[in-house]
C-alpha positions in Angstrom: -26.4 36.7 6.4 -22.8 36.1 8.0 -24.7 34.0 10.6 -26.8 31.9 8.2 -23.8 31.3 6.1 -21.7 29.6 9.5 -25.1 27.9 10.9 -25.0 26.1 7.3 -21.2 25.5 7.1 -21.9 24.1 10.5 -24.4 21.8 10.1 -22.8 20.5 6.9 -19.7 19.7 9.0 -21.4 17.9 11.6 -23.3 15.6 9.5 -21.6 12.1 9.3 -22.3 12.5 5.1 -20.8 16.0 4.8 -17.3 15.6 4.2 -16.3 14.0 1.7 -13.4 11.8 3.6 -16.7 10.9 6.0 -17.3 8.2 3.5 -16.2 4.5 4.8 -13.6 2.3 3.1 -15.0 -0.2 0.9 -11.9 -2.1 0.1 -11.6 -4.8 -2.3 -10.9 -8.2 -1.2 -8.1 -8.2 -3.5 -5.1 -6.5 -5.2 -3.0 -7.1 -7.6 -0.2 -5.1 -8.2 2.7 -4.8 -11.2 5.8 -2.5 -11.2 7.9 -2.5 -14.2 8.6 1.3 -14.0 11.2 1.4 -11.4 14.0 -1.2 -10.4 13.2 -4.3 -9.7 10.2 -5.7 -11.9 7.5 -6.9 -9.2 4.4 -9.1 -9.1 2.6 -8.6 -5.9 -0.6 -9.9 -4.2 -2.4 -8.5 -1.5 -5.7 -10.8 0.3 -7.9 -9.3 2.2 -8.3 -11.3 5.9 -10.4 -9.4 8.4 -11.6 -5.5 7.8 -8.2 -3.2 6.0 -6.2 -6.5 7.2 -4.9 -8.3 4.3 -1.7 -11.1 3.8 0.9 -10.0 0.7 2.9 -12.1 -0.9 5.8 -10.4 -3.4 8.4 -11.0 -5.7 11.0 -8.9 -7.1 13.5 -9.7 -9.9 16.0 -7.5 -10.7 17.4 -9.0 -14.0 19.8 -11.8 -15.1 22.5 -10.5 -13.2 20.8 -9.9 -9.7 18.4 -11.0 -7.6 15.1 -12.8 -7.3 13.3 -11.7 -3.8 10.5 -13.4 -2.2 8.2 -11.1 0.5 5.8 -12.5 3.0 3.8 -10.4 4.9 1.0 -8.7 6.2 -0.3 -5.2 5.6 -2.7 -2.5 7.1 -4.8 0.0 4.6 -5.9 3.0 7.1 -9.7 2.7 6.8 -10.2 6.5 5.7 -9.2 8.2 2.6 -7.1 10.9 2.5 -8.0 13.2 -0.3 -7.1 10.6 -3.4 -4.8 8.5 -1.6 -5.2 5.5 0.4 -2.4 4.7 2.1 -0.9 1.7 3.8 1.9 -0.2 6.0 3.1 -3.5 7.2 6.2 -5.5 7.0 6.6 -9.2 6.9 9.7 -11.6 5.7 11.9 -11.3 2.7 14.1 -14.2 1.0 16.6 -14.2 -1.4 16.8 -16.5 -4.2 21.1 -16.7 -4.7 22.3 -15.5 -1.2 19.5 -17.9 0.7 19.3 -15.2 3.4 16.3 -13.8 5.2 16.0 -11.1 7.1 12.6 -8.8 8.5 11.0 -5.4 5.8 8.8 -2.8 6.7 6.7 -1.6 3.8 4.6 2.2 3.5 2.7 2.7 0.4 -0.3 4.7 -1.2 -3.1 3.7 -4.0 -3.9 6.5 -6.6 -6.9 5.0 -8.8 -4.8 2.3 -10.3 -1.4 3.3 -9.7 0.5 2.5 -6.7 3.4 3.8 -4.9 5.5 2.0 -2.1 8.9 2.2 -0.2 10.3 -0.7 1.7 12.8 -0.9 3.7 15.0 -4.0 4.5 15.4 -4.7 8.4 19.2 -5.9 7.7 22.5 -3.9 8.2 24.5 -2.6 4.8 20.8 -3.2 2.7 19.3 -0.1 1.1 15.6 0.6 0.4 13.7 -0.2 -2.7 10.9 1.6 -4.2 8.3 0.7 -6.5 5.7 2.4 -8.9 3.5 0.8 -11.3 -0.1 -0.6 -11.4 -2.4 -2.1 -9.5 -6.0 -3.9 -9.3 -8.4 -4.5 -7.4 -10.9 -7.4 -7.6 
């Protein structure tokens, strides 16, 4: 019995269609995202270019009193999911509305149905990260 049991754990393994993570990334062609529930409010865009491969385009505003940012990039979304998660990188350009600077971000985030998650992280001496949580949708 012990034997049959591990010949069909086996063979349920091996098959391209048993596990459930085996299943290949369908991703949308586009995303668009909306985080009001942390620090700064944010409108973002994501459009897909070749296979996971897609061009962003951002903007935070963090109120009357600070700053409107502008973010340029690309991203990658790894082609496997990883158990509700999808997660993602890439980094790109960011521009500042008052101070007129610009300066290099790396970005890592995750997908969660229709919530997303992401960190990025300013390429510029004396800047901290920002995080961001809210929505997002795909079309």
């Amino acid at each position: 019995m012990m034997i049959g049991l591990l010949s069909i754990l086996l063979m349920g393994i091996c098959l391209d269609e048993g596990l459930a993570s085996s299943k290949k990334n369908q991703p949308a062609d586009n995303y668009l995202t909306f985080s009001f529930v942390i620090n700064p409010v944010r409108v973002g865009y994501k459009r897909q270019v070749a296979r996971n491969l897609y061009f962003t385009g951002n903007v935070d505003y963090e109120g009357s009193n600070g700053d409107l940012y502008f973010q340029g990039g690309a991203s990658y979304m790894i082609p496997r999911k990883f158990w509700i998660f999808w997660f993602y990188g890439g980094g790109g350009w960011q521009f500042s509305r008052n101070n007129g600077y610009q300066f290099p971000y790396m970005a890592l985030g995750t997908r969660v149905w229709i919530l997303s998650w992401e960190v990025v992280y300013p390429i510029q001496r004396g800047e901290e990260p920002g995080y961001r949580f809210g929505f997002s949708i795909a079309f």
